[in-house]
C-alpha positions in Angstrom: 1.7 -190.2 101.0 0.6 -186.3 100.9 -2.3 -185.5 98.9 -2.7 -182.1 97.5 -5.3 -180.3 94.9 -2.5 -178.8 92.8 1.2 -178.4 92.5 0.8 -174.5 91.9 -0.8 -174.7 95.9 2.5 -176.1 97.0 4.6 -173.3 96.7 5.2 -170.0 94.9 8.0 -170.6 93.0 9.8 -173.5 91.0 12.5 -173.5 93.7 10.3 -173.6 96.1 8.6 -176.7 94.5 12.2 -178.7 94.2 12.9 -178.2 97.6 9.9 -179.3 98.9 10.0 -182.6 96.7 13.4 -182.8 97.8 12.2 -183.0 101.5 9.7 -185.4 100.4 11.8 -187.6 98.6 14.7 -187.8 101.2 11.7 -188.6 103.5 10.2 -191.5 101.9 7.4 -190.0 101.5 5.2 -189.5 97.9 2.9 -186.8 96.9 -0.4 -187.5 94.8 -1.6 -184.2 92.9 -5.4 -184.6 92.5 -5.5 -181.7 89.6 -2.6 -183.4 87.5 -3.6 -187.0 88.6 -0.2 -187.5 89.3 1.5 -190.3 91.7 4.8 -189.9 91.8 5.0 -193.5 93.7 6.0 -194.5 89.8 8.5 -193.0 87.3 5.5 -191.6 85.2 4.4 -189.7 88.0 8.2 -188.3 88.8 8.2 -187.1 85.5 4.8 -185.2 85.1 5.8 -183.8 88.4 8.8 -181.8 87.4 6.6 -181.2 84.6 3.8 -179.9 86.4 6.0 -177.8 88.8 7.3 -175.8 85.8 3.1 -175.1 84.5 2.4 -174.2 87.9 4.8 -171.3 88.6 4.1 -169.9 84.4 0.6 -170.0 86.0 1.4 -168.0 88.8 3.6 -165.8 86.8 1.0 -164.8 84.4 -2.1 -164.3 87.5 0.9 -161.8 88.5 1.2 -160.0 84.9 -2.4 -159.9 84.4 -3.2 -158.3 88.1 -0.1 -155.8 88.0 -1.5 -155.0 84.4 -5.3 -154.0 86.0 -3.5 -152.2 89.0 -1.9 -149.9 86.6 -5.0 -149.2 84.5 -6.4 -147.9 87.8 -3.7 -145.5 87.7 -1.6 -147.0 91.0 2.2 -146.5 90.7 4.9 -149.4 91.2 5.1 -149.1 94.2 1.5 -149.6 95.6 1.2 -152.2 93.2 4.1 -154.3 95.1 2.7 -153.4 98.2 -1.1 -154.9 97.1 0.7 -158.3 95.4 3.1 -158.3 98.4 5.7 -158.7 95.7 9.1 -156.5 95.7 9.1 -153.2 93.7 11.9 -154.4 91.2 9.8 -157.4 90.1 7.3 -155.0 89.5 9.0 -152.6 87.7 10.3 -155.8 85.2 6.5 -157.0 84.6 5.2 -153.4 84.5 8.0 -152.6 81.4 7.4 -156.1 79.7 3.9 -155.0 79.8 3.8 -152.0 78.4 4.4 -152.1 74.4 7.7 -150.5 72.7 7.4 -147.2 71.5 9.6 -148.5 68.8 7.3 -150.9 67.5 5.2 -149.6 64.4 
């Protein structure tokens, strides 16, 4: 059995995540998740897994927003930004223009 404090520690992304539990379930081998008290020796604990696994990159998604948000208020273009999250600059550029509200909007 692995032990591990979170699920968002085991990887960055949700594919990431599924091929990791792949591994691990072609292996034999089960993974306990102190933070979600999940076990997924039992079908319960498959379950909240895949569950978890999709919380866990939102999470990360939104520590990424929020950060690329306070970058720009300190007047840092997209690329420096990607460069300081070690992210690429098109990602940035996606969060940076989801971020910033439509002039359309009243």
């Amino acid at each position: 059995m692995v032990v591990a404090w979170s699920v968002d520690r085991l990887g960055r992304s949700i594919k990431d995540l599924v091929l990791l539990f792949e591994e691990l379930r072609a292996s034999g081998v089960d993974l306990y998740l102190h933070q979600q008290a999940v076990d997924t020796s039992t079908p319960a604990g498959k379950a909240l897994l895949q569950m978890a696994a999709i919380f866990g990159a939102f999470e990360r998604a939104m520590r990424v927003e929020c950060k690329v948000r306070e970058l720009r208020g300190q007047g840092l273009g997209m690329v420096a930004i990607g460069r300081r999250l070690g992210i690429g600059t098109g990602v940035v550029q996606r969060v940076c223009k989801a971020a910033t509200p439509s002039e359309a909007a009243p």
